[in-house]
Phi, psi and omega in degrees: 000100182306307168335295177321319188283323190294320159288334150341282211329281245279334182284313161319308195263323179254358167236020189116302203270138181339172176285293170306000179263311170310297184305292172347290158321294194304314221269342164261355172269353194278328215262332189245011153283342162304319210267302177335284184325307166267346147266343178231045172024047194229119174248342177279152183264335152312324205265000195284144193250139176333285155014287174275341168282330189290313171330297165307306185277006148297297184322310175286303175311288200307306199312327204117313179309148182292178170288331181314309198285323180300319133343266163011289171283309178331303167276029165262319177284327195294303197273340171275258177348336160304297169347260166355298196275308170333324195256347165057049175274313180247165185266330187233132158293130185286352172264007171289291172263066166280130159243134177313159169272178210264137189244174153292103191281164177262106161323092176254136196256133180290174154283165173260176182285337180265288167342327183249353183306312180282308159325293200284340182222341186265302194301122176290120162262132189298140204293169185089188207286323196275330154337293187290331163319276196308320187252014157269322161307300195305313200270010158260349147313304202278318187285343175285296198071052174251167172302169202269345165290334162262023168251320167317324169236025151298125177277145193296343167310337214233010129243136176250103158285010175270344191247327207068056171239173176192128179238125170263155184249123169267236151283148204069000220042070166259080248251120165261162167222133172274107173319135178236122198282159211283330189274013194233326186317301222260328173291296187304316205283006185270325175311310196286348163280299197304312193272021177254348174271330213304175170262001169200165178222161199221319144235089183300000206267329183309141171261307179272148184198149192298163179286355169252028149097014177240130169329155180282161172247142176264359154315285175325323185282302200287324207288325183293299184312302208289318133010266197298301185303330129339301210280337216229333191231145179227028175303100212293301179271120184227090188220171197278335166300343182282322187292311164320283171339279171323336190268306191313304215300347194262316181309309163319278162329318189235040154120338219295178178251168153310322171319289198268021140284319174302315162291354195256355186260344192098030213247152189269338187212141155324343173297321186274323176291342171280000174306319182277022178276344169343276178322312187290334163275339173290297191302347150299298203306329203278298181311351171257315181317314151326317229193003167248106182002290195325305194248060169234014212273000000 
């Protein structure tokens, strides 16, 4: 499929997106050129009629996959068709009046302020360079809000504690620059003595790194999160996206506006920032209930 490589490129060099997204994109036109081929004897993805995707995706549904994944695929065909019509291999999308199917959202529940209270001021951490390491990630997820990739590939050029800064590359290369709160300060300069000892570094350009001198992983991040937060919680998901999650809902929770919540996680539209407005509105009804004539009534 010639196309395909070309839509690599162009999702890659003109939009941006990661390498896993890109494979990702492939691997569902790969799964539903698969399906043509053994049910309609077909393999160009030009010639496909709404008809044979609502098959396949019945097809998928009768299978198990959730809607969500089925979404999904969908929108990986959707953006090769996008393609298409750029490129001016087809005159229409065969997905032009397609709607998603309805998927369930997922309730993601913060830690609570007393839940991190505890991590961060109760909870032992082990002595030495990978302790203080463990309890600068967790507190620079909750004072930040950043993704577990862009703490992964922060650098070391890109805090300045001299500004109180911190600048991450989000989605897209999109570059934010962060505050660093005065108690997260006094944490990184004890982290950059201890990590000025190791005994060998290996990626040094890295701001955070394993005790034999090589950048984190993310295998590695979820298991730290999930880990410290055991202790504490009982909370079925303990992950660095909840620590993100947890930071909009505390900003939220204690006066912050949306806007400048949106700008500090790197969300392109308010819409992916109201997702975390939930939590703030169960802690308005309790501040109205509390505090509105009405309901003492």
């Amino acid at each position: 499929m010639n196309n395909l490589k070309s839509f690599q490129e162009y999702l890659q060099l003109e939009k941006n997106y990661s390498l896993h997204t890109v494979t990702a994109y492939g691997n569902d036109l790969l799964f539903f050129q698969e399906f043509l081929k053994n049910n309609f004897d077909q393999e160009l993805l030009e010639d496909v009629n709404y008809s044979m995707i609502r098959t396949w995706i019945v097809s998928m549904v009768d299978a198990g996959i959730s809607n969500s994944s089925v979404n999904r695929k969908i929108a990986s065909l959707k953006a090769f068709y996008k393609f298409l019509l750029k490129t001016k291999q087809i005159e229409s999308s065969p997905l032009l009046k397609h709607k998603s199917l309805k998927a369930p959202k997922k309730l993601q529940i913060p830690f609570s302020e007393n839940e991190l209270d505890k991590v961060l001021n109760d909870l032992k951490f082990p002595d030495g360079f990978e302790g203080i390491r463990d309890k600068l990630i967790i507190d620079l997820f909750y004072t930040t809000g950043v993704r577990r990739t862009e703490l992964i590939h922060l650098r070391m050029q890109n805090v300045d504690l001299q500004n109180g800064t911190l600048k991450v590359l989000g989605k897209r290369n999109k570059e934010r620059i962060l505050p660093i709160v005065p108690v997260l300060a006094n944490q990184i300069k004890v982290y950059l003595s201890e990590r000025a000892q190791l005994e060998s570094i290996e990626d040094s350009d890295y701001f955070f790194l394993l005790l034999k001198g090589v950048k984190l992983n993310d295998s590695f991040v979820y298991r730290l999160i999930n880990h410290y937060f055991s202790n504490v919680s009982e909370k079925v998901k303990k992950s660095p996206h909840i620590l993100r999650h947890t930071f909009a809902t505390h900003l939220l929770n204690n006066g912050a506006d949306l806007n400048s919540v949106k700008e500090l996680l790197g969300h392109a539209s308010l819409a992916s920032t109201q997702v975390y407005t939930h939590s703030s509105l169960s802690e308005l009804k309790k501040i109205h209930e509390n505090a509105h004539p009405r309901n003492n009534k």
